[in-house]
Structure formats: C-alpha cells, structure tokens
Backbone as ProteinMPNN parsed JSONL, in Angstrom:
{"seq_chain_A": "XXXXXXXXXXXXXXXXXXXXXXXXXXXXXXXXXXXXXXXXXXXXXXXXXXXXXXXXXXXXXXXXXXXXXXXX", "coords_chain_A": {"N_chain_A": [[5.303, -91.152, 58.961], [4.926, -88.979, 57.221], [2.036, -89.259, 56.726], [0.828, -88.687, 59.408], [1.64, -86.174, 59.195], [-0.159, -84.885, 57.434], [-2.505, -85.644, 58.739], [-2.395, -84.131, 60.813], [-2.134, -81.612, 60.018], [-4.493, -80.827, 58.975], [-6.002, -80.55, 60.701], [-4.966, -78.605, 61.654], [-5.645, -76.817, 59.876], [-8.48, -76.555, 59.919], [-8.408, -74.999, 62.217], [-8.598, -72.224, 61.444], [-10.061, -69.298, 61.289], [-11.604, -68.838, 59.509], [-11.726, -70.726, 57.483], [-13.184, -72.542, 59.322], [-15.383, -71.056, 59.191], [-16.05, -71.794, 56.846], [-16.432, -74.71, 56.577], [-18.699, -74.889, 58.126], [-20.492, -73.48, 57.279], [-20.965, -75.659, 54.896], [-19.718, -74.82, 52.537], [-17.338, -75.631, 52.16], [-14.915, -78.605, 51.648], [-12.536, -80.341, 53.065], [-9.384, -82.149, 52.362], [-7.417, -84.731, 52.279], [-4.782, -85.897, 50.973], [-1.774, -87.685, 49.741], [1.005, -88.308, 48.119], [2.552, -91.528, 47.2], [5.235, -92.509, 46.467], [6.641, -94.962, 45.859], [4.799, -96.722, 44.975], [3.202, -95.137, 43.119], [1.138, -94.57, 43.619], [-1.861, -91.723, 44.131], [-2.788, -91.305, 47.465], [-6.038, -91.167, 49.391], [-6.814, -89.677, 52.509], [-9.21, -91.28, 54.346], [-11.561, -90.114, 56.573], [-13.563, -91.259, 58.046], [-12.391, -94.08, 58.967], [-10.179, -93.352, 59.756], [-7.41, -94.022, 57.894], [-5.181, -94.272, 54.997], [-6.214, -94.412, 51.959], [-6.083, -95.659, 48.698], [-7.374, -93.166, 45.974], [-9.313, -93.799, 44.465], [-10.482, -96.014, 45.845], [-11.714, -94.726, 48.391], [-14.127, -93.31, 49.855], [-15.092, -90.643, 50.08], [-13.608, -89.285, 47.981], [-13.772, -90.695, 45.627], [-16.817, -89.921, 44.981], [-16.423, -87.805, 44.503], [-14.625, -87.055, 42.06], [-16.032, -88.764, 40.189], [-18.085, -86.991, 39.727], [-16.414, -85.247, 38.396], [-16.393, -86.537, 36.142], [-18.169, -86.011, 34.953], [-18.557, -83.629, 34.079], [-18.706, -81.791, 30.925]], "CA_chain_A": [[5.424, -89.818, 59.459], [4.337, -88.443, 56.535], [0.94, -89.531, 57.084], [0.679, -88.035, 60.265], [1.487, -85.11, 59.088], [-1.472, -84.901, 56.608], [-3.458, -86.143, 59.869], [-1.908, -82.84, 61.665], [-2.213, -80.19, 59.542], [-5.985, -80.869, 58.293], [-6.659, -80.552, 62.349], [-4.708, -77.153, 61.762], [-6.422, -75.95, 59.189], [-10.164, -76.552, 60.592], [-9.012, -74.062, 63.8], [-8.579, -71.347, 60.693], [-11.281, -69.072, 61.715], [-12.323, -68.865, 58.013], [-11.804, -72.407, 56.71], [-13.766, -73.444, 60.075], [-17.026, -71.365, 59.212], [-16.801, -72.143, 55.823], [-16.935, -75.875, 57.079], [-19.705, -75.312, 59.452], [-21.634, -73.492, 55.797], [-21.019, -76.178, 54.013], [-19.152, -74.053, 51.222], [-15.729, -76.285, 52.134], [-14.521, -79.551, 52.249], [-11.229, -80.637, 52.78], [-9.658, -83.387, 52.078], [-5.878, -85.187, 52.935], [-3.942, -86.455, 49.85], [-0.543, -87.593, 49.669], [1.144, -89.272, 47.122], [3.376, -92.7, 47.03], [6.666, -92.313, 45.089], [7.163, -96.598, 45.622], [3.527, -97.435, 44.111], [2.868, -94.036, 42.392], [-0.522, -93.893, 43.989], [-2.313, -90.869, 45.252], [-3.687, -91.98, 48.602], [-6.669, -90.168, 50.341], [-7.301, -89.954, 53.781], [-10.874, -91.752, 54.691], [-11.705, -89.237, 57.895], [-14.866, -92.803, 59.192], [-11.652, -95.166, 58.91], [-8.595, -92.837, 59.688], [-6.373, -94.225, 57.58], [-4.952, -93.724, 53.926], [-6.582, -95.776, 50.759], [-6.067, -95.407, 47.313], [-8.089, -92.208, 45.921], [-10.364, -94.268, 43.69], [-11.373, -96.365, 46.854], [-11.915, -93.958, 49.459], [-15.502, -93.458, 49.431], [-15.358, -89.204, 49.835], [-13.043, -88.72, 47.133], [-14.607, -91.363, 44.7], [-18.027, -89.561, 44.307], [-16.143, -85.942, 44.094], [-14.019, -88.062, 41.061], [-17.134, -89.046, 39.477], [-19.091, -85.901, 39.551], [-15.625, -84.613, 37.338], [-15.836, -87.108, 35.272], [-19.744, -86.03, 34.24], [-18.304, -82.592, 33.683], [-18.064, -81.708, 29.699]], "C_chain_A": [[4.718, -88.811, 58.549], [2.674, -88.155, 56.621], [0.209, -88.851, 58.327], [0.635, -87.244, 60.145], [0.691, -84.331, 58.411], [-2.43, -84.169, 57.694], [-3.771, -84.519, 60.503], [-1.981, -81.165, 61.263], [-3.709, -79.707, 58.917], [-6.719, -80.383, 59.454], [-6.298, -78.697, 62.032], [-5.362, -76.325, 61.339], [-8.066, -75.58, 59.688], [-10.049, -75.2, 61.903], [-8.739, -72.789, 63.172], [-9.618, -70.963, 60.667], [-12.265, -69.202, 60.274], [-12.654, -70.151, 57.373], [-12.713, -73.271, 57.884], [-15.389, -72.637, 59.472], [-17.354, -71.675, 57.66], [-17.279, -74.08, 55.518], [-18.033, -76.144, 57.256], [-21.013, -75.159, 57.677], [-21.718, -74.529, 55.387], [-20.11, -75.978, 52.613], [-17.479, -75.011, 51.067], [-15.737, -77.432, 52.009], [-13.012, -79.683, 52.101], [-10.826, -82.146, 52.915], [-7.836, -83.587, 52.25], [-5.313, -86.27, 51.854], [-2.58, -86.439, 50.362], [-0.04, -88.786, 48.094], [2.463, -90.089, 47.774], [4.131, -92.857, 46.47], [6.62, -93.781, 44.903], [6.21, -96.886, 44.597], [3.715, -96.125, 42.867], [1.673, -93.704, 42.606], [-0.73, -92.649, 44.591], [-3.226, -91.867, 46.402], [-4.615, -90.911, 49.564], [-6.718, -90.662, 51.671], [-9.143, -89.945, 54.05], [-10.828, -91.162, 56.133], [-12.508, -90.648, 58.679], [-13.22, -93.171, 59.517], [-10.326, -94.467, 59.592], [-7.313, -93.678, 59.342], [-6.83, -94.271, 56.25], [-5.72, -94.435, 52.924], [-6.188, -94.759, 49.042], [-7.01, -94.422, 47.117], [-9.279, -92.488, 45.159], [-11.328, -95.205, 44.825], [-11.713, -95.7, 48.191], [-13.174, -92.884, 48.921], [-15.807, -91.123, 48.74], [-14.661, -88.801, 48.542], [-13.465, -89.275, 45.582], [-16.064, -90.837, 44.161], [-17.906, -87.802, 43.748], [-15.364, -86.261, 42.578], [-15.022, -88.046, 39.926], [-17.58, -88.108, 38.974], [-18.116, -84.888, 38.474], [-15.917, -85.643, 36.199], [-17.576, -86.78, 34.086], [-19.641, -84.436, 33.784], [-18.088, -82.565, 32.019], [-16.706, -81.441, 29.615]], "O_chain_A": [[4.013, -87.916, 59.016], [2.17, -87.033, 56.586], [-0.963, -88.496, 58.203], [-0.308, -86.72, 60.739], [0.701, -83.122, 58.642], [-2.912, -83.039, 57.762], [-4.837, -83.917, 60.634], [-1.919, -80.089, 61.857], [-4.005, -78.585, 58.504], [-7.839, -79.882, 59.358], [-7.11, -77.779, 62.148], [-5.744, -75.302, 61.909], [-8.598, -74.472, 59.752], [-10.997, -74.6, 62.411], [-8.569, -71.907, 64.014], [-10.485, -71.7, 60.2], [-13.423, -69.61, 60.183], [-13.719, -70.477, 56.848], [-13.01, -74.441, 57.643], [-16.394, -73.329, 59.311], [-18.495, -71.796, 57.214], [-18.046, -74.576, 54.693], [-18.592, -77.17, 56.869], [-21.804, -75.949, 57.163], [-22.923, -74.776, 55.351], [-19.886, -76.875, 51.801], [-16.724, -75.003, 50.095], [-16.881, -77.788, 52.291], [-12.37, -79.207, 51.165], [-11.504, -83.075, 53.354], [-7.102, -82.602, 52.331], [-5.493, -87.472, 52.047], [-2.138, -85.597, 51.143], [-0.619, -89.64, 47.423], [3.235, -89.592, 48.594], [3.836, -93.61, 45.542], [6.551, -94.082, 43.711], [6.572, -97.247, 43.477], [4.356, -96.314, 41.833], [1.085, -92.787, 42.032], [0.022, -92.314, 45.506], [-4.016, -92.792, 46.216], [-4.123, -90.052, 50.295], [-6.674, -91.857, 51.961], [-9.982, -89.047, 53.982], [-10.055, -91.714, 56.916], [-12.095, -91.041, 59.771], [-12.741, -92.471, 60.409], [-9.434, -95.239, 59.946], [-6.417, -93.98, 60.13], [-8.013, -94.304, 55.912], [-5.86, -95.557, 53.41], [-6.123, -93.591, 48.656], [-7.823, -94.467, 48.04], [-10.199, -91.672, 45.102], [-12.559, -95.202, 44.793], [-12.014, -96.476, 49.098], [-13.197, -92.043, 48.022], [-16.308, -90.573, 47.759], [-15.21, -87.865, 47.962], [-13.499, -88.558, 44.582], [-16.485, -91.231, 43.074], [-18.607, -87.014, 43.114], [-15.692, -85.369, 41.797], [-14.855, -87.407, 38.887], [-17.613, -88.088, 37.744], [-18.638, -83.982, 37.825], [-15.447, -85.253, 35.13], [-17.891, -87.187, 32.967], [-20.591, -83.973, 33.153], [-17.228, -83.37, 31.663], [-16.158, -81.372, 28.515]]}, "name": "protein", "num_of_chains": 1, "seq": "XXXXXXXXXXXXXXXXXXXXXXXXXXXXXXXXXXXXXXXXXXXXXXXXXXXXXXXXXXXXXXXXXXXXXXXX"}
C-alpha cells in the first residue's frame, strides 16, 4: 500500500502546474523513495520497470548517486 502510494502521489505532483513545466524544462526530476524498516533499505521507484529496487540498483538514481559522490 505504501508503494502505491509513492506510485499516486508522484502522478499528483506532475499535474502541479509548476512542477509540470519545470518537468517539461528539464529543470526537475522527481523521483519516488521509500524506505524499508524490515531490511533498512531505501528503495527507489524505477518509472521503465514500475516497480521498487534498491537505490543503488535502480538505474536513475544510481548515476544521480555517482555524480555526488564526484562532488568535493
């Protein structure tokens, strides 16, 4: 349920007249985290796949990850 509700509110946000044209610019992305109290993982939502993965394997959040990790 939880998950869904990620699913549901990321849909919400996009019909936010602001958060949709800063979409369309380019200037946004968003992105659908939740975390796992059992594991302790954060899990992103992969938008290709619709469904959750770990935040290190979920391809969009893995190269935004990276690009911190090249930060001083």
């Amino acid at each position: 349920m939880a998950r869904e509700n990620v699913i549901a509110q990321l849909a919400n946000l996009r019909t936010h007249p602001s958060v949709a044209l800063a979409l369309q610019q380019g200037t946004l992305r968003l992105h659908g985290w939740m975390y796992d109290i059992a594991s302790g993982d954060v899990l992103a939502l992969d938008p290709e796949q619709r469904r959750f993965l770990p935040l290190r394997d979920c391809p969009q959040t893995a190269t935004m990850l990276d690009g911190d990790r090249r930060q001083p």
